[in-house]
Structures are given as C-alpha cells and as structure tokens.
C-alpha positions, 0 to 999 in steps of 0.5 A: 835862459834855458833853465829859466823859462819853464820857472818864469811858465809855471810862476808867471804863466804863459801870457805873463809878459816876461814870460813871452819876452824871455821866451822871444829873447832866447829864440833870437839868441838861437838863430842869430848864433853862428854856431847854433845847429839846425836843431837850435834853430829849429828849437829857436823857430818852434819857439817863436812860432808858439810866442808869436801865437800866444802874443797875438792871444793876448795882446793881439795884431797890432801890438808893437811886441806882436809885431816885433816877434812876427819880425823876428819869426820871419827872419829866422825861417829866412835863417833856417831856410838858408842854413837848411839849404847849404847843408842840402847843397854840401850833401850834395857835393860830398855825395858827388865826390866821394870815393873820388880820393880828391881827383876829379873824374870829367867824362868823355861827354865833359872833355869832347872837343876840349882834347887840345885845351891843356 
C-alpha cells in the first residue's frame, strides 16, 4: 500500500477518491498495528491529518467519508498519545532503577517507622 500511493497521487491525483481512501486505509492499518512504532504511527497521524484536509477540500464537512476520517483521526492521536505516554512513563522507570543491578534502594525517609514490619 506504501508503494501504491504516490502511483495512485500522480495518475489519479491527490483528490481522486481512491487516492484519499487508500491513503485513510493505510494510515488505520498503521495505528491499529500492535506492533507499529511510534514513527508509524506518527507517519499514520500525519497521514490522516493531511487526508482529512484535503477530504474536507473537496468533499466538505458533512461528507460520510470526511466524517469517517475525522473519526479515524481521533482515535489515532488517542493511540499515539497513549503509546507516547507509556514510553514516557518506562523512561522513567528505567532511569529510576538503573544501576540498581535489580535491588531495590528504600531511603531511611521510606523505612521511618516500618523498622519492626519484616
């Protein structure tokens, strides 16, 4: 699908409906992939940002497939912000623990009055 878009952007054009809808099916491949990194996904959100233009272009607002990619748009930044979040939060994590070799450090504020708890 890749490969196929810049063809269907150069026969077709860029407001051809099969060029829109190809480039709307491909960027929900992206962002509905498990596996899709955060650069598919932002590929997939760039994508559907400038079809969700261009379909308002020319189809305008209240247009079913306007509409659908407005949809689709949002649940992908949902998706993306999401993924962005949990790497931020395991950054975190990882910057926190390492050098740690596994154990767990608890300060002496951490430990105050717990002495007798183990």
């Amino acid at each position: 699908m890749r490969k196929m878009i810049p063809v269907a952007r150069r026969v077709l054009g860029e407001r051809h409906e099969h060029t829109l809808n190809m480039r709307w099916i491909y960027a929900r491949a992206l962002y509905a992939d498990p596996a899709a990194t955060l650069d598919d996904l932002r590929e997939g959100m760039t994508l559907l940002e400038e079809t969700e233009r261009t379909a308002r272009r020319v189809l305008g607002s209240a247009h079913p497939f306007t509409e659908s990619v407005e949809k689709t748009s949002r649940k992908s930044r949902e998706v993306l912000s999401a993924r962005e979040g949990a790497r931020s939060i395991r950054e975190a994590v990882e910057a926190m623990t390492s050098g740690l070799d596994g154990k767990l450090v608890l300060d002496d504020a951490t430990t105050q009055g717990h002495e007798g708890d183990a």
